[in-house]
N, CA, C and O atoms as CSV, one atom per row, in Angstrom:
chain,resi,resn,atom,element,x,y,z
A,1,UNK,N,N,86.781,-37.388,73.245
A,1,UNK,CA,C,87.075,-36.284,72.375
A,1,UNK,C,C,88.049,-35.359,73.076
A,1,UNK,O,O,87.694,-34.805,74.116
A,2,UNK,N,N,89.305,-35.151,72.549
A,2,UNK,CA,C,90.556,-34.016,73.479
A,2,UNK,C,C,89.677,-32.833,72.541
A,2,UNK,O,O,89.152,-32.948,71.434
A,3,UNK,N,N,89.743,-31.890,73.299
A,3,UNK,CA,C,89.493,-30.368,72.779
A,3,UNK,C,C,91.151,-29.639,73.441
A,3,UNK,O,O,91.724,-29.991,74.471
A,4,UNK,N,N,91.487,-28.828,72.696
A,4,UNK,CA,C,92.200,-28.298,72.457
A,4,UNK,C,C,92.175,-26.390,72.808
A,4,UNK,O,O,93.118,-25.635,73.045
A,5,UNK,N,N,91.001,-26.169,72.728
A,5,UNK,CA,C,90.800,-24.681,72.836
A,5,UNK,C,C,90.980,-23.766,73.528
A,5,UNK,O,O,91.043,-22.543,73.409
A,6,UNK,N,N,91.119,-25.000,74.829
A,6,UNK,CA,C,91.179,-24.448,76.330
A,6,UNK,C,C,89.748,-23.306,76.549
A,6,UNK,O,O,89.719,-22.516,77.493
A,7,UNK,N,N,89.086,-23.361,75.936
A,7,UNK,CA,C,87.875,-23.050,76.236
A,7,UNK,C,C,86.608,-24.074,76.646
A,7,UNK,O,O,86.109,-24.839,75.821
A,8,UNK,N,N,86.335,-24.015,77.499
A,8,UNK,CA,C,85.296,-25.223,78.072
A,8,UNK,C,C,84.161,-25.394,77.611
A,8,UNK,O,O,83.612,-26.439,77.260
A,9,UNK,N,N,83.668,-23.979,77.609
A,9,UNK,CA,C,81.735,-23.804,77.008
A,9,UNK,C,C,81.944,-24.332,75.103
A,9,UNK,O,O,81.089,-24.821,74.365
A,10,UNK,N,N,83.167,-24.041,74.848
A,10,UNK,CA,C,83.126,-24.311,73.521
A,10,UNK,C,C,82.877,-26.154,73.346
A,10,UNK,O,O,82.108,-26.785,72.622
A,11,UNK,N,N,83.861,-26.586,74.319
A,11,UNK,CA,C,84.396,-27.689,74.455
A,11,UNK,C,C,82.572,-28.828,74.355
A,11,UNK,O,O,81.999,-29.597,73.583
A,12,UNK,N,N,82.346,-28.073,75.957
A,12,UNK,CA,C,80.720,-28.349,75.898
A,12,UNK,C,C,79.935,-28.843,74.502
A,12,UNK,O,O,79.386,-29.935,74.354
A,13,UNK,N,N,80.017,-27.818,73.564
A,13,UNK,CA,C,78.936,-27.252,72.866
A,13,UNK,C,C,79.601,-28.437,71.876
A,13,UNK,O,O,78.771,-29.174,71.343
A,14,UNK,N,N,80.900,-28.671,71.602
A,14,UNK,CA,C,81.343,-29.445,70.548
A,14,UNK,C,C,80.820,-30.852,71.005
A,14,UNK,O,O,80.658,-31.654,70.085
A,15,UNK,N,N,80.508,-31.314,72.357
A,15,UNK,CA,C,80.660,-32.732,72.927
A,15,UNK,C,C,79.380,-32.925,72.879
A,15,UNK,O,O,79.169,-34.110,72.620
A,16,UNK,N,N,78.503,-32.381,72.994
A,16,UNK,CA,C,77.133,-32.376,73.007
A,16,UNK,C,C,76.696,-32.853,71.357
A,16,UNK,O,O,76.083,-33.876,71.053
A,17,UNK,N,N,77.206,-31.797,70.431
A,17,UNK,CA,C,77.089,-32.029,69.266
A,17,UNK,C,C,77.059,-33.217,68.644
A,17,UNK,O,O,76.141,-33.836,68.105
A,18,UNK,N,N,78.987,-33.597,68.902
A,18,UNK,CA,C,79.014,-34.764,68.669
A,18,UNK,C,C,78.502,-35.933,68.855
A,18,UNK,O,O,78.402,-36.852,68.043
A,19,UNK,N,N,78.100,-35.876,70.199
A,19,UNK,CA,C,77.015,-37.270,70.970
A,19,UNK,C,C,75.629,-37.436,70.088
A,19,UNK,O,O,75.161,-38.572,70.028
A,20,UNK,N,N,75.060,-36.541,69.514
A,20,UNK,CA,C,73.735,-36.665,68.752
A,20,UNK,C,C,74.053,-37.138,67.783
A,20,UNK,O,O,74.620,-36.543,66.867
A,21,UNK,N,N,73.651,-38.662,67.808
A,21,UNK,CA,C,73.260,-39.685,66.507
A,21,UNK,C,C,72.154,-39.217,65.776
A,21,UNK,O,O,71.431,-38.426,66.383
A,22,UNK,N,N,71.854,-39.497,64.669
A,22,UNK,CA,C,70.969,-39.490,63.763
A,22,UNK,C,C,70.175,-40.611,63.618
A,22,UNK,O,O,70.850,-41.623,63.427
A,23,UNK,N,N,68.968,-40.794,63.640
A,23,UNK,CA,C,68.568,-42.135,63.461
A,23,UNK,C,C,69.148,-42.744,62.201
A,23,UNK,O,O,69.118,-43.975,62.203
A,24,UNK,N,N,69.649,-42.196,61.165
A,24,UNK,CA,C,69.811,-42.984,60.082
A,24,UNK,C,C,71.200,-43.363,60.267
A,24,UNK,O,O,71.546,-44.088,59.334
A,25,UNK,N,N,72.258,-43.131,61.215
A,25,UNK,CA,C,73.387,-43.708,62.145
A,25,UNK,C,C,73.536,-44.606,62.786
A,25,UNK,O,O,74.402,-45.477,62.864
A,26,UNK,N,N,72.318,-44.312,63.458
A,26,UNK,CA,C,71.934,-45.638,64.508
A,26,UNK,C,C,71.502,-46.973,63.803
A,26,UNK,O,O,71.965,-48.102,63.971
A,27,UNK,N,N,70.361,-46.497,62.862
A,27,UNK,CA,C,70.234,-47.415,62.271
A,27,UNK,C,C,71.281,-48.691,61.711
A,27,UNK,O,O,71.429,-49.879,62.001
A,28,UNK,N,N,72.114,-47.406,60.422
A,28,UNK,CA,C,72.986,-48.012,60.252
A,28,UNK,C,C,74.149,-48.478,60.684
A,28,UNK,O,O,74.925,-49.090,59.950
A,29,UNK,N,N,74.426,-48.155,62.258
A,29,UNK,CA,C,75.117,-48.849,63.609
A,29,UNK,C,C,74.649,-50.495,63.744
A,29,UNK,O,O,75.340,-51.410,63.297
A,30,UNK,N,N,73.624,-50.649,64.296
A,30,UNK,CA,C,73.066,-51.576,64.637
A,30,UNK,C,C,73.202,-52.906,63.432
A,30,UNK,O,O,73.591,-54.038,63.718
A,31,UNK,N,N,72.760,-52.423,61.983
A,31,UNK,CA,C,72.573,-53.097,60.853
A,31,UNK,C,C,74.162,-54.302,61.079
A,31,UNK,O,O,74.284,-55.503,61.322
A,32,UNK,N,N,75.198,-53.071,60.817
A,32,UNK,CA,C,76.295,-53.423,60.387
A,32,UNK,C,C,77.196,-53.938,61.585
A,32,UNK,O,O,78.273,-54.473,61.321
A,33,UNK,N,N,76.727,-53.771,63.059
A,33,UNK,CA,C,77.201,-54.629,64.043
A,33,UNK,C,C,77.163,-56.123,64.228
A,33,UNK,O,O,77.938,-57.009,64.589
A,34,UNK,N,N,75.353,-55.957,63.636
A,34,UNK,CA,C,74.777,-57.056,63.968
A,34,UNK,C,C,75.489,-58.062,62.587
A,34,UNK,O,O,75.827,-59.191,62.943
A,35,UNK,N,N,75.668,-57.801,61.442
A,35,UNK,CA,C,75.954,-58.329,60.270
A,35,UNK,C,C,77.806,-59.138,60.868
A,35,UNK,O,O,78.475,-60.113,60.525
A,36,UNK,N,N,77.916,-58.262,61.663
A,36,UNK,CA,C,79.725,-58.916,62.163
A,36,UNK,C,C,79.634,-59.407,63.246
A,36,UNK,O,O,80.566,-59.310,64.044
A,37,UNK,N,N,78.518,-60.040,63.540
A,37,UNK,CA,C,78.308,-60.629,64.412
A,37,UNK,C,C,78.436,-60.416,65.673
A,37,UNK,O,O,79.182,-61.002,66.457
A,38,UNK,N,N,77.505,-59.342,65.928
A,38,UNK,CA,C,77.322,-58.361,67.222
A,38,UNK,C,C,79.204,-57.881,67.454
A,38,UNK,O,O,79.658,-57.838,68.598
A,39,UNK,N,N,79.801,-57.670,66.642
A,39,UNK,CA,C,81.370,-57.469,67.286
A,39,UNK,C,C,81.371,-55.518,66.308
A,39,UNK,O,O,80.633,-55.164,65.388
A,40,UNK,N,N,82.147,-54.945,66.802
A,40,UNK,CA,C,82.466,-53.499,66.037
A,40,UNK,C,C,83.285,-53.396,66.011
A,40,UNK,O,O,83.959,-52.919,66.924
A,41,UNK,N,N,83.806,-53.895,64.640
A,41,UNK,CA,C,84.847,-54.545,64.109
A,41,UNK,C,C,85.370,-53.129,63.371
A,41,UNK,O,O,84.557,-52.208,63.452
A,42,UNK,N,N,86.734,-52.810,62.599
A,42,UNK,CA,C,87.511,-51.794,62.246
A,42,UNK,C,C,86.589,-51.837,61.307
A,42,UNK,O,O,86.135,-50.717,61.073
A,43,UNK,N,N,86.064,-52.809,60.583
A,43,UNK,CA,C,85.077,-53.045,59.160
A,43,UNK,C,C,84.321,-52.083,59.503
A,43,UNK,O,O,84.604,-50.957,59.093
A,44,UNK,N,N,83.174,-52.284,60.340
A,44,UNK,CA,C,82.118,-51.402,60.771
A,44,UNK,C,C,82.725,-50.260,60.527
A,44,UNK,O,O,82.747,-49.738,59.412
A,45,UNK,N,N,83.399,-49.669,61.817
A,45,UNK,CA,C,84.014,-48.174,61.418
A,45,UNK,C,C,84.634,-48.026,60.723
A,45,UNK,O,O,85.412,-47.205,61.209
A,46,UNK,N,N,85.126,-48.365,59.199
A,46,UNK,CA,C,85.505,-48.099,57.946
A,46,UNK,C,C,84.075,-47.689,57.282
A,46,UNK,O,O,83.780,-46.681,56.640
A,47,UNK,N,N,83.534,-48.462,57.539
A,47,UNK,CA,C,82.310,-48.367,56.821
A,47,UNK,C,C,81.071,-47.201,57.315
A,47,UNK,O,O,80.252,-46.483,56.743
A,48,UNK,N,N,81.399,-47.437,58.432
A,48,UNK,CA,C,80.635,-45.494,58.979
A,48,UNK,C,C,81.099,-44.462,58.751
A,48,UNK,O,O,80.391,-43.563,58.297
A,49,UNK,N,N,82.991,-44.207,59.105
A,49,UNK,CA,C,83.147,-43.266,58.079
A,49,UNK,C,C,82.603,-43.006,56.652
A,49,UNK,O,O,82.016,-41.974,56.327
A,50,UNK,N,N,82.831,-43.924,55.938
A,50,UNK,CA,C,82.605,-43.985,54.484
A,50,UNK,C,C,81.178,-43.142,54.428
A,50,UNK,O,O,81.086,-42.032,53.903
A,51,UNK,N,N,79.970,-43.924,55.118
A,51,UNK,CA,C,78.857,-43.745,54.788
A,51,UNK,C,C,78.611,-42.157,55.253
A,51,UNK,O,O,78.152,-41.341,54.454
A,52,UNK,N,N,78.934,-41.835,56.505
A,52,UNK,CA,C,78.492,-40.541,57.164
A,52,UNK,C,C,80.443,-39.770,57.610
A,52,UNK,O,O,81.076,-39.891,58.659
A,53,UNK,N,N,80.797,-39.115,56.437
A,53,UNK,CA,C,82.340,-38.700,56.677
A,53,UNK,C,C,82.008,-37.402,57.536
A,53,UNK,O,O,83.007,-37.135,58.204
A,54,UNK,N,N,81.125,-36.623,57.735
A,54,UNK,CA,C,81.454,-35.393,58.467
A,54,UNK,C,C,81.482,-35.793,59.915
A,54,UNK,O,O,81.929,-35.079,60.812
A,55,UNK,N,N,81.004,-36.912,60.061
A,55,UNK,CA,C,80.859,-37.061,61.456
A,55,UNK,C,C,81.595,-37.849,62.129
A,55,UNK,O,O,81.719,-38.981,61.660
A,56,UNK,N,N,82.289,-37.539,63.375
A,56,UNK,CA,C,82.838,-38.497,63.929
A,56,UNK,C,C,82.551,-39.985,64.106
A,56,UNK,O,O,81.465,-40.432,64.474
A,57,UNK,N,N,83.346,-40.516,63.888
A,57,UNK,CA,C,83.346,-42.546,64.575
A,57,UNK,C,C,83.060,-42.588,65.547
A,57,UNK,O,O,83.921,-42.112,66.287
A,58,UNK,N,N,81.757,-43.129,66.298
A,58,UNK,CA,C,81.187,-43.579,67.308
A,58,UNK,C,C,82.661,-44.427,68.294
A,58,UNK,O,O,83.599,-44.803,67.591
A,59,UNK,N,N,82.734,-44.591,69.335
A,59,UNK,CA,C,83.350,-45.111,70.261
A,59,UNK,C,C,83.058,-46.351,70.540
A,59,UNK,O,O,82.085,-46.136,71.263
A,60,UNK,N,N,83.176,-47.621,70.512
A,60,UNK,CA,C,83.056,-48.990,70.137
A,60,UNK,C,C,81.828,-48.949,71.766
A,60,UNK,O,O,80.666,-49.231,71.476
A,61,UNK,N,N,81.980,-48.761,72.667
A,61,UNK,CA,C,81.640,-48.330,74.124
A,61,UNK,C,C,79.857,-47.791,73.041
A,61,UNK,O,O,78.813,-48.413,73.238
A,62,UNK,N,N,79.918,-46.927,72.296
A,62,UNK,CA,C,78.791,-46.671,71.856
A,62,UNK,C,C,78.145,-47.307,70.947
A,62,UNK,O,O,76.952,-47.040,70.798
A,63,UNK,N,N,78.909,-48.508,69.947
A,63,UNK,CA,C,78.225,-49.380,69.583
A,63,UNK,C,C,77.281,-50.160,70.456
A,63,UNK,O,O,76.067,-50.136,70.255
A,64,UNK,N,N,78.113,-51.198,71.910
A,64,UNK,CA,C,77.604,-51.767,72.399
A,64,UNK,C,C,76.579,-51.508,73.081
A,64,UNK,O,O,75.681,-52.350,73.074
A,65,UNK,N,N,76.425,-50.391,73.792
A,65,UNK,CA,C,74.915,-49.840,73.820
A,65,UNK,C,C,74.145,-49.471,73.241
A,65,UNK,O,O,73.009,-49.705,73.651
A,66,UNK,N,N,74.258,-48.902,72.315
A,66,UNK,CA,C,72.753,-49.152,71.005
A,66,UNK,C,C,72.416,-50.516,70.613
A,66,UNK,O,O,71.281,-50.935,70.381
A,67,UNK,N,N,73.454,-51.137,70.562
A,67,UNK,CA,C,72.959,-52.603,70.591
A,67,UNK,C,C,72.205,-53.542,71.834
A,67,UNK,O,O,71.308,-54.385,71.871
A,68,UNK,N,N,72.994,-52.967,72.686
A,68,UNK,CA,C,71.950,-53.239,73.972
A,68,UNK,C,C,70.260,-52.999,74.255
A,68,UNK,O,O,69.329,-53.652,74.725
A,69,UNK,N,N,70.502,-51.503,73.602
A,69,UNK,CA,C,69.571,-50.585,73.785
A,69,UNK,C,C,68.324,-51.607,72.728
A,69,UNK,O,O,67.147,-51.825,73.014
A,70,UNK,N,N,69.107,-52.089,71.461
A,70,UNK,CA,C,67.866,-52.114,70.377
A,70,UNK,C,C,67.422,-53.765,71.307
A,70,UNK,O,O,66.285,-54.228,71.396
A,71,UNK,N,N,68.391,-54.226,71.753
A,71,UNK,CA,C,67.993,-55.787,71.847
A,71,UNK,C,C,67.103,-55.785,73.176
A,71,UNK,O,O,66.496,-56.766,73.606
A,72,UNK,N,N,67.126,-54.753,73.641
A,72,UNK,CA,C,66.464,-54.494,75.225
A,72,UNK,C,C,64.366,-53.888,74.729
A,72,UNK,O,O,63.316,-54.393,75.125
A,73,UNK,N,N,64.612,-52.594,73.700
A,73,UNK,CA,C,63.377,-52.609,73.516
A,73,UNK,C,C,62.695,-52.200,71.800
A,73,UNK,O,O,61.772,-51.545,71.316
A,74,UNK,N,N,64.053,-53.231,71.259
A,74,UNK,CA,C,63.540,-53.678,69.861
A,74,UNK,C,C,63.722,-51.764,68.722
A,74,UNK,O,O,63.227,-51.724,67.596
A,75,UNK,N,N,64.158,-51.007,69.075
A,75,UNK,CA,C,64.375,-49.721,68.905
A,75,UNK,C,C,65.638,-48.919,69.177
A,75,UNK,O,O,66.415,-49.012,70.127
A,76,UNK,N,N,65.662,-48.104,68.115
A,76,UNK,CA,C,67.205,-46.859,67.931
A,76,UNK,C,C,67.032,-45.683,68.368
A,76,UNK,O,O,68.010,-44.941,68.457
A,77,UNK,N,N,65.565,-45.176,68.796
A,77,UNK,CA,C,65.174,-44.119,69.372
A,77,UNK,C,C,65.216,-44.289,71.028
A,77,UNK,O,O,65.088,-45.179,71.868
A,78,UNK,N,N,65.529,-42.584,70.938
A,78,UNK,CA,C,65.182,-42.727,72.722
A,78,UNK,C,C,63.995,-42.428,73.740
A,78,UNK,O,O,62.871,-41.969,73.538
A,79,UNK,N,N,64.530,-42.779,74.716
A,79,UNK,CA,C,62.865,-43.326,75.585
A,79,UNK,C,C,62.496,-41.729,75.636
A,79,UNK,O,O,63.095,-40.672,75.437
A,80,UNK,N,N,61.424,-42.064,75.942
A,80,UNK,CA,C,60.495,-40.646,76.201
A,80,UNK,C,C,61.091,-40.416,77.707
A,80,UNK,O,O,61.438,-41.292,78.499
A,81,UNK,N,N,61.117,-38.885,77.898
A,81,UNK,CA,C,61.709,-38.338,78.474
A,81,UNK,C,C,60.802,-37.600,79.651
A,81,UNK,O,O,60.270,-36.506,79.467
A,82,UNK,N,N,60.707,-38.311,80.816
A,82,UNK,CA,C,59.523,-37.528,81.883
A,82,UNK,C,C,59.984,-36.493,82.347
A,82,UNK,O,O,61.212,-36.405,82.319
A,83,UNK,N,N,59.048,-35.121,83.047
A,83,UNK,CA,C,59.727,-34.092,83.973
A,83,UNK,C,C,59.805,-32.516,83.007
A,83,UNK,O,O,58.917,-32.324,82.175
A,84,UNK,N,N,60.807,-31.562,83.183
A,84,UNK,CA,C,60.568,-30.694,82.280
A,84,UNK,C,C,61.362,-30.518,80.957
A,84,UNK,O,O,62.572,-30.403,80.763
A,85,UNK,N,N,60.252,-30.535,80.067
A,85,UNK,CA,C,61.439,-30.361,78.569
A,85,UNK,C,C,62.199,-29.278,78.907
A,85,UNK,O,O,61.964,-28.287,79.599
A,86,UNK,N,N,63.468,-29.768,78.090
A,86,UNK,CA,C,64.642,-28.634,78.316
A,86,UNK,C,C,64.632,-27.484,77.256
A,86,UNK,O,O,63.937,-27.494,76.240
A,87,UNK,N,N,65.298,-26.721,77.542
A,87,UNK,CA,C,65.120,-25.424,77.269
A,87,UNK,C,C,66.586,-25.492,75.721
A,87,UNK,O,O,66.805,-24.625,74.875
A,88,UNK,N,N,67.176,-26.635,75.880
A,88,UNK,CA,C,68.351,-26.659,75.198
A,88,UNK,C,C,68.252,-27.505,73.935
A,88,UNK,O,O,67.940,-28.693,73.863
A,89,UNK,N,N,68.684,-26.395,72.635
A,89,UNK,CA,C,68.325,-27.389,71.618
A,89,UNK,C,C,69.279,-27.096,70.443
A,89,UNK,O,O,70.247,-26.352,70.602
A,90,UNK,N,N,68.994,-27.702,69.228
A,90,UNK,CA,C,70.803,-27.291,68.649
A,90,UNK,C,C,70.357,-25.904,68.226
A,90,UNK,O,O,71.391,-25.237,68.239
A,91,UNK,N,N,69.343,-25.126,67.856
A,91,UNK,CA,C,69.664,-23.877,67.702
A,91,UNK,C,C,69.905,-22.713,68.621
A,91,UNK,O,O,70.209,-21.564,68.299
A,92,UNK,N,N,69.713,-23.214,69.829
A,92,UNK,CA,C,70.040,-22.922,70.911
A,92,UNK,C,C,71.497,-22.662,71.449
A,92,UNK,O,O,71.970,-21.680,72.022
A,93,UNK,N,N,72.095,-23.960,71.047
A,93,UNK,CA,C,73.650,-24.208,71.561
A,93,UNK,C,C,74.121,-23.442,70.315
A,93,UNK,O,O,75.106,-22.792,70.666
A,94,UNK,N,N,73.790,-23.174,68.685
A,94,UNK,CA,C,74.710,-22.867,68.329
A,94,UNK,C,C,74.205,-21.174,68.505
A,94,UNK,O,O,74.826,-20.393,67.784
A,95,UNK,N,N,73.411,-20.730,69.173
A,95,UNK,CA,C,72.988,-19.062,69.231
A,95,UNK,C,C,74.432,-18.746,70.810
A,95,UNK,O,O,75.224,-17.829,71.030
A,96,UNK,N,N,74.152,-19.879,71.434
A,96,UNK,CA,C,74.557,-19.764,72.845
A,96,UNK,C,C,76.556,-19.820,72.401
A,96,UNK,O,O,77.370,-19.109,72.992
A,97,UNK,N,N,76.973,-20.917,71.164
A,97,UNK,CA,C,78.238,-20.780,70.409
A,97,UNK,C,C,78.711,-19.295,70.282
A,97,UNK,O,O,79.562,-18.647,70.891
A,98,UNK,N,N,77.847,-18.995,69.268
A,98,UNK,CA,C,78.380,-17.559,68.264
A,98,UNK,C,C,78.254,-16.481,69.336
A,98,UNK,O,O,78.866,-15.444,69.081
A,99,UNK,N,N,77.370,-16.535,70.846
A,99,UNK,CA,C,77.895,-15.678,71.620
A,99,UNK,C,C,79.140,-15.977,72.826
A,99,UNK,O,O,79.493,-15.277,73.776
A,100,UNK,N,N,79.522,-17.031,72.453
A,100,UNK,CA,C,81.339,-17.487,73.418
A,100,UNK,C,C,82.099,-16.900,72.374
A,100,UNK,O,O,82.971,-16.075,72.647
A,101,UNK,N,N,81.840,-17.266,71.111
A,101,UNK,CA,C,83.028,-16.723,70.311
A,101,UNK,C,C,83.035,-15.663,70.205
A,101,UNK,O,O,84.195,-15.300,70.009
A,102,UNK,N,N,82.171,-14.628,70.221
A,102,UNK,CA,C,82.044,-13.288,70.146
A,102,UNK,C,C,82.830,-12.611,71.046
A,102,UNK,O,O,83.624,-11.686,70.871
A,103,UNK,N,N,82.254,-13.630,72.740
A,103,UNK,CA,C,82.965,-12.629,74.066
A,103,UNK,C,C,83.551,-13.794,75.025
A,103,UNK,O,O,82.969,-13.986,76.093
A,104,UNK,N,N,84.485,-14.445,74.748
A,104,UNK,CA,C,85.072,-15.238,74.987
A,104,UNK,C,C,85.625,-15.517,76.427
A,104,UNK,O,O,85.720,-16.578,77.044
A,105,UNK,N,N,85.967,-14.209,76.774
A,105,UNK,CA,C,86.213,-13.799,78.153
A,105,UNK,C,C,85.180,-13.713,79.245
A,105,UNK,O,O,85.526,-13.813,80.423
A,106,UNK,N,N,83.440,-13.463,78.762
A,106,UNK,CA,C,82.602,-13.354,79.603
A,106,UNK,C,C,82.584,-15.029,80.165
A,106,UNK,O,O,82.926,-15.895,79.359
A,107,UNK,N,N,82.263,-15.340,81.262
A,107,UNK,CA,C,82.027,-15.934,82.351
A,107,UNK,C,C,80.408,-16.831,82.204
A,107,UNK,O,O,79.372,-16.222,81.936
A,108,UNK,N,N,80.452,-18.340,82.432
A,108,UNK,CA,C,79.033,-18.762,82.093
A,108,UNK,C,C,77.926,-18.220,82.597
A,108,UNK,O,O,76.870,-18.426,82.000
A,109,UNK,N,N,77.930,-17.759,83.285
A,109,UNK,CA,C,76.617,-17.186,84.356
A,109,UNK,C,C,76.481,-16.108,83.259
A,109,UNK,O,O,75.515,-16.226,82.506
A,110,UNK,N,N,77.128,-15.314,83.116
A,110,UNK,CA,C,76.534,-13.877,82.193
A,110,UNK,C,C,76.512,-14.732,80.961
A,110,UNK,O,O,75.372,-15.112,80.692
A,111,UNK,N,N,76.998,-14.946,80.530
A,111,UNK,CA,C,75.964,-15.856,79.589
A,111,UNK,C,C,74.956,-16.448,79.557
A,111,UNK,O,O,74.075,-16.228,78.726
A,112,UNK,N,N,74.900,-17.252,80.396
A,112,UNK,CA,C,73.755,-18.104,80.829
A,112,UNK,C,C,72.744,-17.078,81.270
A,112,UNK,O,O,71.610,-17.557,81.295
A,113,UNK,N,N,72.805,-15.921,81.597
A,113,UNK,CA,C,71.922,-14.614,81.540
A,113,UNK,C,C,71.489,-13.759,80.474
A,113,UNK,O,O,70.415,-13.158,80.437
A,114,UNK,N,N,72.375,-13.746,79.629
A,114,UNK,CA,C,72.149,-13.200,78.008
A,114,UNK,C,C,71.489,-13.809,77.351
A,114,UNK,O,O,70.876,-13.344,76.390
A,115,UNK,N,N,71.454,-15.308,77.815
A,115,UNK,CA,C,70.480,-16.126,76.829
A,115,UNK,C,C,69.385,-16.650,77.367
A,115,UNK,O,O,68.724,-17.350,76.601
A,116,UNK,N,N,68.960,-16.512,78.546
A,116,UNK,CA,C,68.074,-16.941,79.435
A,116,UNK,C,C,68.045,-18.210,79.480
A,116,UNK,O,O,67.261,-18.968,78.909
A,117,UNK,N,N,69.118,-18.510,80.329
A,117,UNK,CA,C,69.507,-20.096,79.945
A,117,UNK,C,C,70.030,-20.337,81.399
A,117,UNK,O,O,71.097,-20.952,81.393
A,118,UNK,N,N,69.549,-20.007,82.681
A,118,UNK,CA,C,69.779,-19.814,84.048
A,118,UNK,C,C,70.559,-21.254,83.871
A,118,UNK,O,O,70.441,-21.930,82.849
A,119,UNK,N,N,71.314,-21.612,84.916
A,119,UNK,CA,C,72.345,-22.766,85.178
A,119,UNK,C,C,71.231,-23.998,85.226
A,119,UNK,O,O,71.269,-24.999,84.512
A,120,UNK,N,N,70.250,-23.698,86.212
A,120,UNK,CA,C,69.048,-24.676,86.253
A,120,UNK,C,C,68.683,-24.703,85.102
A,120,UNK,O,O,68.753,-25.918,84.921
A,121,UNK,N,N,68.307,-24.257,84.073
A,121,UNK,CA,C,67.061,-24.474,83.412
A,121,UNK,C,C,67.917,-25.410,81.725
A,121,UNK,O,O,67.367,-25.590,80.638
A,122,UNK,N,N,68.998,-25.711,82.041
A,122,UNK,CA,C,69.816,-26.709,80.798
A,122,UNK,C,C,69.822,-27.760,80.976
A,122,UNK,O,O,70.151,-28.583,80.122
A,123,UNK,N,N,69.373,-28.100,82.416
A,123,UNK,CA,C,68.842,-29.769,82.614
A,123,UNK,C,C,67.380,-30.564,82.283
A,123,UNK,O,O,67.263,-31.766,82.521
């Protein structure tokens, strides 16, 4: 994904976004890979646009691992996640958004202080 904004935290917040599949994406990833014979073919991504237009076209690189992924443990969901749940979530990123755009000039740390979102605690 080129971002353009020359703003980074924005950049962040857009790349993050974008990376979150939907299961009903994945799903229909996998369906229509497997139907072209495990290949992710221009067909496929004609056909994902079509089905889901607001969202970007997966990266062929991201077909082949969901396909990996489903043929490895039969599933489009992801593994359970050990250690501490994160503190970061989409209403989060877009509260943590509307305050970059607001003050564009402030610096991540004071941000990451305004929102109680310490540098540690987004992993």
């Amino acid at each position: 994904m080129k971002c353009n904004t020359g703003k980074v935290f924005n950049c962040l917040i857009q790349f993050l976004l974008t990376m979150v599949r939907s299961i009903e994406e994945r799903v229909f990833l996998v369906e229509y890979i497997v139907q072209e014979g495990d290949r992710y073919t221009d067909l496929v991504q004609e056909q994902f646009a079509e089905k889901f237009p607001e969202t970007p076209i997966p990266h062929h690189n991201a077909g082949h691992r969901l396909i990996e992924k489903f043929r490895e443990t039969c599933s489009v969901l992801d593994a359970k996640r050990s250690g501490r749940p994160s503190k970061l979530n989409g209403e989060k990123l877009m509260d943590i958004s509307d305050s970059v755009l607001q003050s564009p000039s402030k610096s991540l740390c004071k941000l990451a202080q305004e929102e109680d979102m310490g540098l540690s605690n987004t992993a």
